[in-house]
C-alpha positions as CSV (number, residue, x, y, z in Angstrom):
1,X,0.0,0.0,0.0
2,X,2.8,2.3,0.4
3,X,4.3,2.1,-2.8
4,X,0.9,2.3,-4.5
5,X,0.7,5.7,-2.5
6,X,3.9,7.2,-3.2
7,X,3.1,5.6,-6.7
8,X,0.3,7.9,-7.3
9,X,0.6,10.7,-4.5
10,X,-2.9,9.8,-3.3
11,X,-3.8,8.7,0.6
12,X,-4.4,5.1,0.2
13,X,-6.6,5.0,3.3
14,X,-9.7,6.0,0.9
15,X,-9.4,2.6,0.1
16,X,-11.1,1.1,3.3
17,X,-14.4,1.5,4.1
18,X,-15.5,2.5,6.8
19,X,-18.4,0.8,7.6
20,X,-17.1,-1.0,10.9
21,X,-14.9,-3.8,9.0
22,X,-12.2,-1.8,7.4
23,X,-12.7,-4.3,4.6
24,X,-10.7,-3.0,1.3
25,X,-12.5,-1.7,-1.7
26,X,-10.6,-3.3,-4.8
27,X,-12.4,-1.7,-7.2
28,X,-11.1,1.5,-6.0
29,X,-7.2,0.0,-5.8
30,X,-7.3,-1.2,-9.6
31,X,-8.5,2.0,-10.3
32,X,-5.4,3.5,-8.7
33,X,-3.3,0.8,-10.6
34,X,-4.7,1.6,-13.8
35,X,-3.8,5.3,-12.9
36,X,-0.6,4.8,-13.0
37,X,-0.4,4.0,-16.7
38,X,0.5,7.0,-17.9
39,X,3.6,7.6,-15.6
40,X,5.0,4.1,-14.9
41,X,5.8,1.1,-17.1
42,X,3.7,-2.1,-17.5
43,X,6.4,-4.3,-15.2
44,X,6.1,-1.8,-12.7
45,X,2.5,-2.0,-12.5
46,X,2.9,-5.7,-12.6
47,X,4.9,-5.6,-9.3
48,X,2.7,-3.3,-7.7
49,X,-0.1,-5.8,-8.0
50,X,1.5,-8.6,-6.9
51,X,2.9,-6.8,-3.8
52,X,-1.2,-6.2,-3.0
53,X,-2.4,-9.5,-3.8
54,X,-3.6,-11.8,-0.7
55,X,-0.8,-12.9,1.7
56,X,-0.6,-16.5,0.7
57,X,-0.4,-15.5,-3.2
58,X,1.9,-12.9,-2.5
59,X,5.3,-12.9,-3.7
60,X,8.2,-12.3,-1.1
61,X,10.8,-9.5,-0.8
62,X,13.2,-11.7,-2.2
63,X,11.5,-13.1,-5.3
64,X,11.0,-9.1,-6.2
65,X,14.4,-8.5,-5.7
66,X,14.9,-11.2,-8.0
67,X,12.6,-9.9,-10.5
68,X,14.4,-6.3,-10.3
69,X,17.8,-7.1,-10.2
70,X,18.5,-7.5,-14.4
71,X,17.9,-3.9,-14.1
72,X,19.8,-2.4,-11.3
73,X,23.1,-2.8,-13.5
74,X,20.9,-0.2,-15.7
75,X,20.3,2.0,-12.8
76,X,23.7,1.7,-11.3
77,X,25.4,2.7,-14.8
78,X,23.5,6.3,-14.8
């Protein structure tokens, strides 16, 4: 949740409701996902979905690591 906020510079906490249960509105995360299109590319988007999926689907620190580290040689060389 806190990359999808810094990701779009919107409070991620409208994504709860309210209603006693705190229970997250998905509807209302894709639509901050989707959002992004225009300023991030499609792997990045990618990530940021599979960082919010359930806990026991969800992939672990290291496996993202491992799915960004061809491209840190890239960032590194700048």
């Amino acid at each position: 949740m806190t990359i999808l906020s810094a990701a779009t510079l919107e409070n991620c906490n409208v994504l709860y409701e309210k209603s006693g249960t705190y229970k997250l509105n998905t509807n209302k995360m894709y639509q901050l996902i989707n959002n992004m299109q225009s300023k991030y590319s499609p792997m990045f988007q990618q990530i940021v979905m599979e960082m919010l999926t359930q806990p026991n689907a969800r992939k672990s620190c290291s496996e993202i690591y491992h799915m960004l580290y061809p491209y840190e040689k890239d960032i590194l060389d700048l």
